[in-house]
C-alpha positions as CSV (number, residue, x, y, z in Angstrom):
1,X,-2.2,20.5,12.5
2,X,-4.0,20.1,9.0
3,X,-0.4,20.6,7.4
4,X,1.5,18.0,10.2
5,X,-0.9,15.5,9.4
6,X,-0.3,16.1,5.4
7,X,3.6,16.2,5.9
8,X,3.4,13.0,7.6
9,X,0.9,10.6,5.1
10,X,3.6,12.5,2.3
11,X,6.4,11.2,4.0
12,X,5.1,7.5,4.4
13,X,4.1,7.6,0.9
14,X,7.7,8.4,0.2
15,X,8.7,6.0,2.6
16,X,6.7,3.3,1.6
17,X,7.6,3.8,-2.4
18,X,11.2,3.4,-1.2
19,X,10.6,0.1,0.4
20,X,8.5,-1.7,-2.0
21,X,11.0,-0.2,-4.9
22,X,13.8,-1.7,-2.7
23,X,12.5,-4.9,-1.8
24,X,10.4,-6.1,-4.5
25,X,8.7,-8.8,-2.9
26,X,7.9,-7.1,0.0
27,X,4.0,-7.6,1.0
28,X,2.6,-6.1,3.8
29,X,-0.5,-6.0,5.3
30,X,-2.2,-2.1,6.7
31,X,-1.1,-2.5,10.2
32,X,2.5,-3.5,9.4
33,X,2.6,-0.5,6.8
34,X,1.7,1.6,9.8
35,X,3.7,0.7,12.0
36,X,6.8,0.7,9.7
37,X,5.8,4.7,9.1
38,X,4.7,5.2,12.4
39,X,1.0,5.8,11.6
40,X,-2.2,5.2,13.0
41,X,-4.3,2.4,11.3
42,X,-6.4,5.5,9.2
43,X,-3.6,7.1,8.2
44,X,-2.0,4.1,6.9
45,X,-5.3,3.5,4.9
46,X,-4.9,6.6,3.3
47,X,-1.6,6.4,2.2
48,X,-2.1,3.0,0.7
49,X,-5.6,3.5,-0.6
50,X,-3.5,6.6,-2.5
51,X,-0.8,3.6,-3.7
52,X,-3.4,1.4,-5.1
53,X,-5.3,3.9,-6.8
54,X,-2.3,5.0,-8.9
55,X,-1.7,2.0,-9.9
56,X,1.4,1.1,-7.7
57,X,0.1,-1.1,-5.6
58,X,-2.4,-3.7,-5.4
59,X,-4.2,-5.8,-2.2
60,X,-4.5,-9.5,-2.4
61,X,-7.2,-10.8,-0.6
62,X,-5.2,-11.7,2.3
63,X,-4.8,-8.1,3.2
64,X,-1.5,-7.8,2.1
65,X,-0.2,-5.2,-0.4
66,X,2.7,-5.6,-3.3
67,X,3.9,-4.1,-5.7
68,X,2.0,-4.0,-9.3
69,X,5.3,-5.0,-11.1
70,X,6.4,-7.5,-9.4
71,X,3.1,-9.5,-9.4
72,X,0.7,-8.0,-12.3
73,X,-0.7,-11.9,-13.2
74,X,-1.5,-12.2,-9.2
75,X,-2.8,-9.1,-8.7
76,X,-5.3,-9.0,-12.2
77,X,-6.3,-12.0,-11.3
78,X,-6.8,-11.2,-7.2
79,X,-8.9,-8.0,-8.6
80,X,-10.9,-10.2,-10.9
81,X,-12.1,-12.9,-8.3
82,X,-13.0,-10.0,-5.8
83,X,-15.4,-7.7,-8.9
84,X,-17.2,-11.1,-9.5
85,X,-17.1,-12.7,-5.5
């Protein structure tokens, strides 16, 4: 079970590097992640919490979640306003 459950957050990593590599504007909040790699609202936390922290991702405040790249300015600035809010 342990293993299913690791094979799956793995895959929607994979799958969800793919899709913000391939459509770099693409912003999307937890539960539209989740759904999109057919996982439950924990798992999908996970596997994004695991894309922010290495740097790949970042959340605006609205919830949704783009790619670093694409948006550095927004995001430095989205992580600023929350450290001091």
């Amino acid at each position: 079970m342990i293993a299913l459950d690791l094979d799956r957050r793995l895959g929607a990593l994979a799958r969800l590097t793919a899709e913000y590599r391939d459509l770099p504007g693409l912003r999307l909040t937890m539960a539209q992640a989740g759904r999109l790699c057919g996982l439950s609202l924990g798992e999908a936390d996970t596997v994004l919490t695991a894309l922010v922290a290495s740097g790949y991702l970042c959340c605006e405040r609205s919830g949704r979640y783009l790619r670093v790249d694409v948006d550095a300015q927004r995001c430095d600035a989205e992580s600023v306003a929350a450290a001091i809010a």
